[in-house]
C-alpha positions as CSV (number, residue, x, y, z in Angstrom):
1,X,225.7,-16.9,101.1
2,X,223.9,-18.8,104.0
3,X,220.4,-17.4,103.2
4,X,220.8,-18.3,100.1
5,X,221.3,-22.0,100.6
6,X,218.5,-24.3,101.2
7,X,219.4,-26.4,104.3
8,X,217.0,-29.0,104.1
9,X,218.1,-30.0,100.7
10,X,221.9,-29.9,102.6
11,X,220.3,-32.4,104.9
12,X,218.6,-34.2,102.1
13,X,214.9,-33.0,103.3
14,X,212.2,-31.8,101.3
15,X,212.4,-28.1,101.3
16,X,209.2,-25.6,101.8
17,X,206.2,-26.4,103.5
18,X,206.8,-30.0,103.5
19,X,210.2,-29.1,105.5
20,X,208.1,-26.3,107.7
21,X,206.5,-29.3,109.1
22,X,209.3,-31.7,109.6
23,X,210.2,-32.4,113.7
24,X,213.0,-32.0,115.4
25,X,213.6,-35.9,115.7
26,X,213.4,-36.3,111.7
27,X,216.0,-33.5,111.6
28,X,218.4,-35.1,113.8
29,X,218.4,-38.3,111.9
30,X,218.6,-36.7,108.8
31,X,222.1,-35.2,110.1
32,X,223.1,-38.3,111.5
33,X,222.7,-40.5,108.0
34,X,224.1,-37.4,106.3
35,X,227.2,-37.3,108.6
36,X,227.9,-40.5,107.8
37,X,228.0,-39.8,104.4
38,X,230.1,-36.6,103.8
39,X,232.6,-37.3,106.9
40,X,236.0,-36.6,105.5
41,X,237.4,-39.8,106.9
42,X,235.2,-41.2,104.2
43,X,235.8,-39.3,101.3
44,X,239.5,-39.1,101.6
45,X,240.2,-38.2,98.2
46,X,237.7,-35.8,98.2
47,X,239.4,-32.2,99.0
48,X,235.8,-30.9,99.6
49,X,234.9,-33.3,102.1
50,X,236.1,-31.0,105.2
51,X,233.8,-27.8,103.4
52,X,230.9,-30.0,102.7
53,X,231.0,-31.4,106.4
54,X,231.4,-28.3,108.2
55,X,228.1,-26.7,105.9
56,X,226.1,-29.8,106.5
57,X,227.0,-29.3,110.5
58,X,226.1,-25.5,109.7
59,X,223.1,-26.0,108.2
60,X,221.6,-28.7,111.2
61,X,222.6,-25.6,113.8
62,X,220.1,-23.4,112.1
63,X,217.5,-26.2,111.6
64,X,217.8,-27.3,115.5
65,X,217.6,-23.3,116.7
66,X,213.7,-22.3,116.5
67,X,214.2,-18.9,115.8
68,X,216.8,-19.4,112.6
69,X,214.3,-22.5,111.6
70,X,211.7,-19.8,111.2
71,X,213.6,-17.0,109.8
72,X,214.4,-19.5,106.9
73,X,211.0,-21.0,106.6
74,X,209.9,-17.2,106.5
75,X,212.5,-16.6,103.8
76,X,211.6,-19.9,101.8
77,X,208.0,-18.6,101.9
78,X,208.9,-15.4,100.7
79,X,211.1,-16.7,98.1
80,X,208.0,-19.4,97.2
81,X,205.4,-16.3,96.7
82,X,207.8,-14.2,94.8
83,X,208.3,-17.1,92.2
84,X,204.4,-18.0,91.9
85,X,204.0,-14.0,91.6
86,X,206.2,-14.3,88.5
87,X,205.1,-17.4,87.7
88,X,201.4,-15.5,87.7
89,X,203.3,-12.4,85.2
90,X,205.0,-14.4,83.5
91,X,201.6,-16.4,82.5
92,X,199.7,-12.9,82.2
93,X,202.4,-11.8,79.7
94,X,202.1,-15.2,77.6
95,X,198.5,-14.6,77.8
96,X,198.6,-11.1,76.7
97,X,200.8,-11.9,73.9
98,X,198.7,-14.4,72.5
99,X,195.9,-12.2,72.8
100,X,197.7,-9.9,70.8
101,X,199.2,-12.5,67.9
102,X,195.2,-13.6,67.9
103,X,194.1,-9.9,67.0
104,X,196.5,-9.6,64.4
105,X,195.8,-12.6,62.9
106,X,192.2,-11.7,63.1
107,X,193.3,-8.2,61.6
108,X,195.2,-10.0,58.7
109,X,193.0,-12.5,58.5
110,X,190.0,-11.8,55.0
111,X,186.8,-10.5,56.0
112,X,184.2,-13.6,55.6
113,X,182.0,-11.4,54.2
114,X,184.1,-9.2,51.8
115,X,185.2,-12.8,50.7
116,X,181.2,-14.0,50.0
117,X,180.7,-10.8,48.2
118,X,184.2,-11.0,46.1
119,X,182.4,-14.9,45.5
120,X,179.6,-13.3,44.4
121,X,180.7,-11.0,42.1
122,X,183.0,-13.5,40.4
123,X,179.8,-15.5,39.6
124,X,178.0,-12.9,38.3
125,X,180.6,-11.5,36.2
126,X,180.7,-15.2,34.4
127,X,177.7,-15.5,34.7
128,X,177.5,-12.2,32.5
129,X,179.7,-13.4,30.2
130,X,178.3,-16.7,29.4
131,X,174.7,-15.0,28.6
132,X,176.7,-12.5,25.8
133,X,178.1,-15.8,24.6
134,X,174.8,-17.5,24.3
135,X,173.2,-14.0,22.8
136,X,176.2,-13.6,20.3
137,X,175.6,-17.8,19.0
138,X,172.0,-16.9,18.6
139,X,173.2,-14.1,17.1
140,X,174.9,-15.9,14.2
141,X,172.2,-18.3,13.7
142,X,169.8,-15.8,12.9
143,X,172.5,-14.1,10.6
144,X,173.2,-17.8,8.7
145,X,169.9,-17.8,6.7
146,X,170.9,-14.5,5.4
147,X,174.0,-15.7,3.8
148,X,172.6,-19.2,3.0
149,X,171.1,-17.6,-0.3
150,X,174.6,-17.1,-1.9
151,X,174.8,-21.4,-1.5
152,X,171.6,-22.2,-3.3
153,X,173.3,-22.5,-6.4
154,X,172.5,-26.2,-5.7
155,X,168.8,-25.5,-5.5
156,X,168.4,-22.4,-8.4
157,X,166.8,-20.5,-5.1
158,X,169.7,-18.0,-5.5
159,X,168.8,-14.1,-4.9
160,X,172.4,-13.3,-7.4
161,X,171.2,-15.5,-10.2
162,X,168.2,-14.5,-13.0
163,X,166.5,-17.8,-12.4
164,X,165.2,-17.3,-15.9
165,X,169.2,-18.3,-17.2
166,X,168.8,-21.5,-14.9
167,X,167.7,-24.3,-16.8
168,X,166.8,-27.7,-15.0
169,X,167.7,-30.9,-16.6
170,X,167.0,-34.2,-16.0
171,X,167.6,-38.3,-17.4
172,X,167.2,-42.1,-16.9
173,X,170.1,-43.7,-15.6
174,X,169.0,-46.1,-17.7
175,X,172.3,-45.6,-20.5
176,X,175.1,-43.6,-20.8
177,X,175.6,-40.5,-17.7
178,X,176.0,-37.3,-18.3
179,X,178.9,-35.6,-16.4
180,X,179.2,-31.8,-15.8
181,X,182.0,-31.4,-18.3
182,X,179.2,-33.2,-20.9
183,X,176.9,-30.9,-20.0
184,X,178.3,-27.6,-20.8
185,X,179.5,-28.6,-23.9
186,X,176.3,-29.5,-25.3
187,X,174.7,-26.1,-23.7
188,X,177.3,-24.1,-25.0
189,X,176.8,-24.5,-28.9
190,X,173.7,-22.0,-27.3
191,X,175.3,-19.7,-25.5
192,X,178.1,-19.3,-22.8
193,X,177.5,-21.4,-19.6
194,X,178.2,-19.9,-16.4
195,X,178.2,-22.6,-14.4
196,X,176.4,-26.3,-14.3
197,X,175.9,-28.4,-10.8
198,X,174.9,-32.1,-10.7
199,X,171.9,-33.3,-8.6
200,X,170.0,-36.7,-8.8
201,X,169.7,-39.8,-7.6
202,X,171.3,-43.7,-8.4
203,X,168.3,-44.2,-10.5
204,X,167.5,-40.7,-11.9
205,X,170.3,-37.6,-12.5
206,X,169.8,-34.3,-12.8
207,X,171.8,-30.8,-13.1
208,X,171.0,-27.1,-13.2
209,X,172.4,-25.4,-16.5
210,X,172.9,-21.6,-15.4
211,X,173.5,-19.7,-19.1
212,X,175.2,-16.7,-19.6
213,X,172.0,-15.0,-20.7
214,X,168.3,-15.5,-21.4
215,X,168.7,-16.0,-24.9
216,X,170.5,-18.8,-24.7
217,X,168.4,-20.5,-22.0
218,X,165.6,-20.1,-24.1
219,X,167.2,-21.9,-27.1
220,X,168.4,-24.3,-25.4
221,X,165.0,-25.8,-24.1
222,X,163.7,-26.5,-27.2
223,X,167.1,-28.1,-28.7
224,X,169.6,-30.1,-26.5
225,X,168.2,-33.7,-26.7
226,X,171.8,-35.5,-25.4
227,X,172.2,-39.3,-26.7
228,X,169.1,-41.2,-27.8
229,X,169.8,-44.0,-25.9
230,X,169.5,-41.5,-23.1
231,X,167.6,-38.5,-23.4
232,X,167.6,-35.4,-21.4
233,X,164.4,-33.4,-20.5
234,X,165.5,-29.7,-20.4
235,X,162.5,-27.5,-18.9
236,X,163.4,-23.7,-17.5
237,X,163.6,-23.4,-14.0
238,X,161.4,-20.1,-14.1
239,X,160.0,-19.3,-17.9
240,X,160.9,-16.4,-19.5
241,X,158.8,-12.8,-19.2
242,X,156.7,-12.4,-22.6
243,X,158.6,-9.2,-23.1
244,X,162.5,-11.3,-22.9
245,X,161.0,-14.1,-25.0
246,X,159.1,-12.0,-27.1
247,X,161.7,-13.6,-30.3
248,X,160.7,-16.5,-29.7
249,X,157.5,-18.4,-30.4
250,X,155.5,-19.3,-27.7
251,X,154.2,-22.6,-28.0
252,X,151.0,-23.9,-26.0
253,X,153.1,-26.7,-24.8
254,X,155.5,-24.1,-23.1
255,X,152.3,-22.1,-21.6
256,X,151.3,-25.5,-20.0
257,X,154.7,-26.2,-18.6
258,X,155.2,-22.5,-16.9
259,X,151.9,-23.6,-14.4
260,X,153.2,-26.7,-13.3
261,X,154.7,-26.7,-9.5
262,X,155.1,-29.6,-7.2
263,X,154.1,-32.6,-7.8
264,X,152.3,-32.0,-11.1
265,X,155.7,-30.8,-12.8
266,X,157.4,-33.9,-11.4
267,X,154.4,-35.9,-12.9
268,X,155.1,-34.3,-16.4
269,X,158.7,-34.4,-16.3
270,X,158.1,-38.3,-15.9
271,X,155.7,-38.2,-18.9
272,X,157.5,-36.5,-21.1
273,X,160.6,-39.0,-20.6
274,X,158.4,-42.0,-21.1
275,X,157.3,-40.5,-24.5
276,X,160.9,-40.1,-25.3
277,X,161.5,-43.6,-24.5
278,X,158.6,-44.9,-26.5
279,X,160.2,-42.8,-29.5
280,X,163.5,-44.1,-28.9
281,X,161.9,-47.6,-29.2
282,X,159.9,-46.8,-32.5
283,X,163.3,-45.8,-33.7
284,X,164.9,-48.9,-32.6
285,X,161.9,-51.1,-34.4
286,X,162.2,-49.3,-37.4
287,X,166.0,-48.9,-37.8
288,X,165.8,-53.1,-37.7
289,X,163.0,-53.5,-40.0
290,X,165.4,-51.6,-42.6
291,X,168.0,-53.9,-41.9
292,X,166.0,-56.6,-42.6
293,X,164.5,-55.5,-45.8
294,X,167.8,-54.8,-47.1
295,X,169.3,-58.5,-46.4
296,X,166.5,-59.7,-48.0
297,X,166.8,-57.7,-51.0
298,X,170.2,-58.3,-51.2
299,X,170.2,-62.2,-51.1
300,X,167.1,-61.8,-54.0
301,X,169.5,-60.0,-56.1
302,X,172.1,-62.3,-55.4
303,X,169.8,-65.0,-56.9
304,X,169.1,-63.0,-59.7
């Protein structure tokens, strides 16, 4: 029990080397201001008062003797060296173990590189996909103008229509309109009519008359006029073959018309509907001259 009590810090001195070097005269007042303190006759309610005395008086023999002193130093050094040995381990352990934790983190940790080439072939792989998106769009562009054919009803470009049934027509805006509905029934005292679409402009219409057959295109050109006040100019959109129009006379005016593309069929579409004006406005002269005449007539006989 006495070597393992520190009896400098019984004495209140610093302990270890600092209390190695302490003199005999510091150690004697040390007792004497610690004698003071723990004498029983000062702590008489204190029932360790006569223990605690008799180890502080303990404790000052083995300081005073030299060869105790230095025994205990000797201890207290080998004591201080064991603990700094462990101390040493102890940090050697830690040390160790963290080494350890940082390996398996390193170990668990993802490869920098396996993660650049996972990157990579992420990128590439979209990047893979977005070129068979673009090719696939491209792709159904170039397939669109296939199909558009089956919507140039419109234009009488269609591939699935005989553009010999189409007929165009076209008027003035100038009087009464012609609707679709108005259309058909004045084509189908010809034939049967498959289908009529209305083009034009605000200040000129025009529709293409798709008949049933040839035939009936045919017989139509020469005969649907529509109102007088409004005329329609009915021209085939391709003429007939001589051998499908072989019935019906041929007429130079007809020959004429088949050449005419562009511009020059524009230019005698326009011509033939200011001649159908210019008739209309014969008409309208001579249909009030008659009038005329006959009021005058009538108020002569009335005379009479």
């Amino acid at each position: 029990m006495e070597a393992e009590m520190d009896h400098y810090a019984v004495l209140g001195l610093p302990s270890g080397e600092e209390g190695a070097k302490l003199t005999e005269k510091e150690i004697n007042k040390a007792y004497r201001w610690k004698a003071l303190e723990l004498h029983p006759d000062k702590r008489p309610d204190d029932p360790n008062a006569a223990a605690n005395f008799q180890q502080l008086r303990t404790s000052y023999d083995i300081l005073r003797d030299d060869k105790a002193r230095k025994l205990f130093d000797d201890l207290l050094r080998v004591k201080r060296e064991r603990e700094l040995r462990n101390l040493q381990r102890d940090g050697k352990r830690r040390k160790m173990v963290s080494d350890l934790e940082r390996r398996e983190r390193d170990a668990n940790a993802p490869d920098p590189a396996a993660k650049e080439r996972e990157e990579e072939a992420r990128i590439a792989r979209q990047l893979k996909e977005e070129i068979a998106r673009i090719r696939a769009m491209h792709g159904k562009k170039e397939e669109a103008p296939a199909a558009a054919p089956a919507k140039e009803k419109d234009s009488g470009g269609s591939s699935g229509v005989d553009q010999e049934k189409v007929l165009k027509v076209s008027w003035e805006k100038v009087g009464e309109d012609y609707s679709a509905d108005k259309l058909r029934e004045l084509f189908s005292k010809f034939g049967e009519v498959e289908d009529v679409v209305i083009k034009g402009s605000k200040k000129k219409g025009s529709a293409l008359v798709v008949m049933a057959i040839k035939e009936g295109a045919v017989a139509a050109t020469g005969s649907v006029i529509g109102h007088l006040a409004n005329p329609l100019l009915v021209v085939p959109l391709k003429p007939a073959s001589v051998a499908d129009s072989s019935s019906v006379p041929k007429s130079a005016e007809t020959t004429r018309m088949s050449n005419l593309v562009g511009a020059g069929y524009q230019a005698f579409e326009d011509s033939v509907l200011k001649k159908l004006q210019k008739v209309i406005i014969l008409l309208t002269h001579s249909i009030l001259s008659n009038s005329r005449y006959s009021a005058i007539a009538l108020r002569n006989s009335s005379d009479l």
